[in-house]
C-alpha positions in Angstrom: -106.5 27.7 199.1 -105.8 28.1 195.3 -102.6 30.1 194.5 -102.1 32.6 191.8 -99.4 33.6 189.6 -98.3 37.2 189.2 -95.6 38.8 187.3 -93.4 41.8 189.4 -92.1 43.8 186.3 -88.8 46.3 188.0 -89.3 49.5 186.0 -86.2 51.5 186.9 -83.9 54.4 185.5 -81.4 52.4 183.3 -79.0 55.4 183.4 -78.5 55.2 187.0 -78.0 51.9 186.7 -75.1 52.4 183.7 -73.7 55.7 185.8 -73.4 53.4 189.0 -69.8 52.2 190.2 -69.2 48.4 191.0 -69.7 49.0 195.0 -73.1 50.5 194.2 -74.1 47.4 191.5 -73.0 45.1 193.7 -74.8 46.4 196.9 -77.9 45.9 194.3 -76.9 42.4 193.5 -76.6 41.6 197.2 -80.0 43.2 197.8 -81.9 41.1 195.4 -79.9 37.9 196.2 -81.5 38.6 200.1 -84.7 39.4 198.8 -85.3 36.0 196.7 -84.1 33.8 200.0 -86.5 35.8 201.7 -89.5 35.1 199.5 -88.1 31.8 198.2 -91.3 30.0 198.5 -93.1 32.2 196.6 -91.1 32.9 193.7 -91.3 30.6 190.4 -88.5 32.1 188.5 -86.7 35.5 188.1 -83.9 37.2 185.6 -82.5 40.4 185.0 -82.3 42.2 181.7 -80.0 42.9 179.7 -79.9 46.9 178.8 -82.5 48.4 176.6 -79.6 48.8 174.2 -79.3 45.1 173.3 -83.3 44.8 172.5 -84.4 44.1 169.1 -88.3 44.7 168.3 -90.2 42.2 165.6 -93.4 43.8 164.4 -95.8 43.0 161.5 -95.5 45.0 158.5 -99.0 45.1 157.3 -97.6 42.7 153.9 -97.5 39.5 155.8 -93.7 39.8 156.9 -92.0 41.6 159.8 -90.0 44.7 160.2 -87.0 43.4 162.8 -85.7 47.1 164.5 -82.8 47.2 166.8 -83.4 49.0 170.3 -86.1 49.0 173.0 -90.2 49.0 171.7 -90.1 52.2 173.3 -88.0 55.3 174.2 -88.7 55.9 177.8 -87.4 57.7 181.3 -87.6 54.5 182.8 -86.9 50.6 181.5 -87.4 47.3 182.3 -84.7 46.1 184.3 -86.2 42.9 185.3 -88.5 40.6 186.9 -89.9 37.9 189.2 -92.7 35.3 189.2 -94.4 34.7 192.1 -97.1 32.2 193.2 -99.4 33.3 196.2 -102.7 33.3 197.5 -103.9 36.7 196.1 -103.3 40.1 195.1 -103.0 41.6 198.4 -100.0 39.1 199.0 -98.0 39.7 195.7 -98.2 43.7 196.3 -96.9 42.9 200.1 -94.0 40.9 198.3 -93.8 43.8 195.4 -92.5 45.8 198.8 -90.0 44.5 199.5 -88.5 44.3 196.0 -84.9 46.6 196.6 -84.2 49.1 194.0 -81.9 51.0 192.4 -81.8 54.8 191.6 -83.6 57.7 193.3 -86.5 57.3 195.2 -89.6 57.8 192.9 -87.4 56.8 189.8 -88.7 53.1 189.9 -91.5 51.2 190.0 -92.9 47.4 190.4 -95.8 46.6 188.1 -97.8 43.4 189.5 -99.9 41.6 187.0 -102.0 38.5 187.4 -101.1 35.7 185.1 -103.7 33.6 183.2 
């Protein structure tokens, strides 16, 4: 059977996150560090990010140079937090491992996009 990639994007409150004491970012840590030997088979790589604070945008100008801005692409509720890529059989499979992913914050307050990669 021919596998596919797909990308798990973690879309999650970044101010919980920051507001969070070490017990609760740890528990976190622990959570994810279960979850990838769990579905170590499957996944092809994985990171955190960094906060949205530390992003710097590069976008065309419309002259032929670039504008370089500090801060995230967008001002939003919710931020990338991070991700993993995952090789399995189909979709169905990467939303049953999208699942399982643990997050942080309020229920409702995150969310797992799952994207097929070319």
């Amino acid at each position: 059977m021919a596998m596919a990639r797909y990308l798990l994007l973690i879309h999650d409150r970044e101010a919980d996150y920051e507001a969070a004491d070490d017990t609760a970012r740890r528990a976190l840590d622990v959570a994810h560090d279960a979850f990838s030997r769990e579905h170590k088979d499957v996944i092809v790589a994985s990171e955190h990010l960094k906060p949205t604070s530390t992003a710097t945008v590069v976008r065309e100008d419309g002259a032929g140079g670039h504008l370089v801005t500090d801060g995230p692409y967008a001002e939003t509720k919710e931020a990338l937090g991070g991700y993993y890529i995952i090789e399995v059989s189909d979709l169905d499979a990467a939303l049953a491992v999208a699942k399982r992913l643990p997050f942080f914050g309020r229920t409702g307050d995150a969310a797992v996009e799952v994207r097929p990669l070319f």
